[in-house]
C-alpha positions as CSV (number, residue, x, y, z in Angstrom):
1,X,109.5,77.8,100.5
2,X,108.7,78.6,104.2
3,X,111.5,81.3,104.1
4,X,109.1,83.2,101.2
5,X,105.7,82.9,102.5
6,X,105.7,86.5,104.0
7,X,107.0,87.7,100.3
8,X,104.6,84.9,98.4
9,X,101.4,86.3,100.3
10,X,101.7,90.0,100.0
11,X,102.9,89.1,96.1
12,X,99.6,87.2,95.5
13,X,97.4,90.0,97.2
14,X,99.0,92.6,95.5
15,X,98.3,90.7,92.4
16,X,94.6,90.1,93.0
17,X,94.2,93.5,93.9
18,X,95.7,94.7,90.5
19,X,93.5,92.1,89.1
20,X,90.3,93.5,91.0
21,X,91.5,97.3,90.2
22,X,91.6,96.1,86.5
23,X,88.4,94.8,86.4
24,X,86.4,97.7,88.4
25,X,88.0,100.5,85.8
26,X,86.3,97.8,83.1
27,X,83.2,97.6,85.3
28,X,82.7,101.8,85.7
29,X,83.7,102.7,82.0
30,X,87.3,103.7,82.7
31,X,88.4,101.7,79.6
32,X,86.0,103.0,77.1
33,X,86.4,105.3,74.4
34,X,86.6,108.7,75.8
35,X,88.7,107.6,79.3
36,X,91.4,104.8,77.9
37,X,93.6,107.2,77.3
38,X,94.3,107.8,80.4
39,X,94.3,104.2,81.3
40,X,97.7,103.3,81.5
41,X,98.7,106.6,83.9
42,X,96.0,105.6,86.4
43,X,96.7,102.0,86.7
44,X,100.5,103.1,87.6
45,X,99.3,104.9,90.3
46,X,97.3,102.5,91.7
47,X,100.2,99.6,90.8
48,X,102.4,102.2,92.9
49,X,99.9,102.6,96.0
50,X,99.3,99.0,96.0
51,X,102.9,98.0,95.8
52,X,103.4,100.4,98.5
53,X,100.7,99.3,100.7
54,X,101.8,95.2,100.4
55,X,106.0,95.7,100.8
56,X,104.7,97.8,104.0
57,X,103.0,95.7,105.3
58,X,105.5,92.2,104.3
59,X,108.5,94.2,105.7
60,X,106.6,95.1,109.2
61,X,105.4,91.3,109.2
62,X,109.1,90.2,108.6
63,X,110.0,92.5,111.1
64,X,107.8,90.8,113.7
65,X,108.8,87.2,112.7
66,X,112.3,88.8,113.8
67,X,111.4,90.2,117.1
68,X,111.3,93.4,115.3
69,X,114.7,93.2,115.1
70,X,115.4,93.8,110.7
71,X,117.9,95.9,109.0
72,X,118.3,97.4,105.9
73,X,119.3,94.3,103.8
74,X,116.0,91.9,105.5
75,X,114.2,94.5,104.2
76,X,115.7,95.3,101.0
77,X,115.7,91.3,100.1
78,X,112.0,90.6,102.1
79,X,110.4,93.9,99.6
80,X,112.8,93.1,96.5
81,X,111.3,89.3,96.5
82,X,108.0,90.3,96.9
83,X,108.4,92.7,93.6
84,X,110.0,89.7,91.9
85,X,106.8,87.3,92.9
86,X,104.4,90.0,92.2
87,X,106.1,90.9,88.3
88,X,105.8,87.2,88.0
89,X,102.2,87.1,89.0
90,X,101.4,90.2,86.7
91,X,101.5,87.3,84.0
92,X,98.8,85.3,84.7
93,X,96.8,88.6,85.8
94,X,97.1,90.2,82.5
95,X,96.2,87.3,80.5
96,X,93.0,86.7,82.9
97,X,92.3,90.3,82.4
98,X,92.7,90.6,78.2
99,X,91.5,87.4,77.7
100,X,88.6,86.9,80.0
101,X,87.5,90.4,81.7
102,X,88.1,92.7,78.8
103,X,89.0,90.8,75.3
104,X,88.3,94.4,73.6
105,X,90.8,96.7,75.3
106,X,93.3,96.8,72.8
107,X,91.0,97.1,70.0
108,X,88.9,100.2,72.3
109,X,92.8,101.7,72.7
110,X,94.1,101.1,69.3
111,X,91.0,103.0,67.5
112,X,91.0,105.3,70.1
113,X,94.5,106.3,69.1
114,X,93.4,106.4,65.3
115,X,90.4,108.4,65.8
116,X,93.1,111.3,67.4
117,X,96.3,110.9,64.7
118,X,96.1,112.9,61.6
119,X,97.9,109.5,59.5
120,X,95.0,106.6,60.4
121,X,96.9,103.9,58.3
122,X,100.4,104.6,60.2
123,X,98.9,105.4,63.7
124,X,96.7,101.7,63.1
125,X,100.3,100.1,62.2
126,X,102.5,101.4,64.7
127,X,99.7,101.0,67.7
128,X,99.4,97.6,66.2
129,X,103.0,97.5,66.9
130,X,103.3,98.0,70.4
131,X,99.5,97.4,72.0
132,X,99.2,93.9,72.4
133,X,98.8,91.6,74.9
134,X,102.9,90.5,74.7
135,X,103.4,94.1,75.1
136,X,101.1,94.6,78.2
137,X,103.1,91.6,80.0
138,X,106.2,92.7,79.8
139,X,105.7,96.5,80.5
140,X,103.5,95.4,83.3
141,X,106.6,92.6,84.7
142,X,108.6,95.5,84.3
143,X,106.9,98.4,85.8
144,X,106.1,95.8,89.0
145,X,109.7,94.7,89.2
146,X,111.4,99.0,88.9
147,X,108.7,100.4,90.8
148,X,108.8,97.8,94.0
149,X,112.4,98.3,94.0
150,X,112.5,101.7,94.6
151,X,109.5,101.3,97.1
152,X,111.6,98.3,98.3
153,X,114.8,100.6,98.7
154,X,113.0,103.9,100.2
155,X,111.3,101.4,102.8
156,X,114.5,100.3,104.0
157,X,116.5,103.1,104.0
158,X,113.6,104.8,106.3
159,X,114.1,100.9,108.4
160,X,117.8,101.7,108.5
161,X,117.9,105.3,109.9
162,X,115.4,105.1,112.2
163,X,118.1,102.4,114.2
């Protein structure tokens, strides 16, 4: 476990800071009525910043550990595991958000999707459908997971021609 404590640490930050940018947006009224909408493209730009920010700053500590001495596939593996940690940690942070933070998002988003379709009974059934806690977990496993890896990649390509 030694050998993933760089990875481990920035994976738990980034999740607490997810977990912090979740809860301010609940706190300043960015997941009410008129302003979930836009919910979901907001938090992906902050998931992106803050994945950003935390394989930066794992693959320079990395880097140090190795007398600044890390190539493309230390990075690749160093920003790639701390993805895989943080997805995994997106778990726990989205049930501690939906179940303790903000039990009433996906009812607030599923009525505010009714209130805009012209069919209420088949916009309620198919929101039903797909706006659920289960839902939330894996998109946001999955958006953690693809986005970090293409952070992860860029990051270490820039590592590898800059040698």
């Amino acid at each position: 476990m030694n050998n993933f404590r760089i990875e481990i640490r920035y994976a738990v930050l980034s999740g607490l800071l997810m977990l912090l940018w979740l809860a301010t947006g609940f706190m300043i009224g960015l997941q009410d009525e008129p302003l979930i909408i836009y919910h979901n493209y907001l938090t992906l730009f902050i998931l992106l910043i803050l994945l950003f920010v935390c394989i930066r700053l794992a693959i320079r500590d990395k880097a140090e550990t190795l007398n600044g001495k890390l190539n493309f596939k230390e990075a690749f593996i160093t920003g790639f595991l701390l993805s895989f940690f943080a997805a995994v940690l997106s778990v726990p942070c989205q049930i501690i958000f939906h179940k303790l933070i903000n039990p009433d998002f996906f009812d607030t988003m599923i009525s505010t999707l009714i209130h805009r379709a012209t069919d209420a009974n088949k916009a309620r059934a198919e929101a039903e459908m797909y706006i659920n806690l289960t839902s939330h977990i894996v998109q946001s496993g999955l958006e953690t997971l693809v986005i970090g890896t293409l952070i992860t990649a860029a990051l270490a390509w820039r590592i590898n021609t800059k040698e």
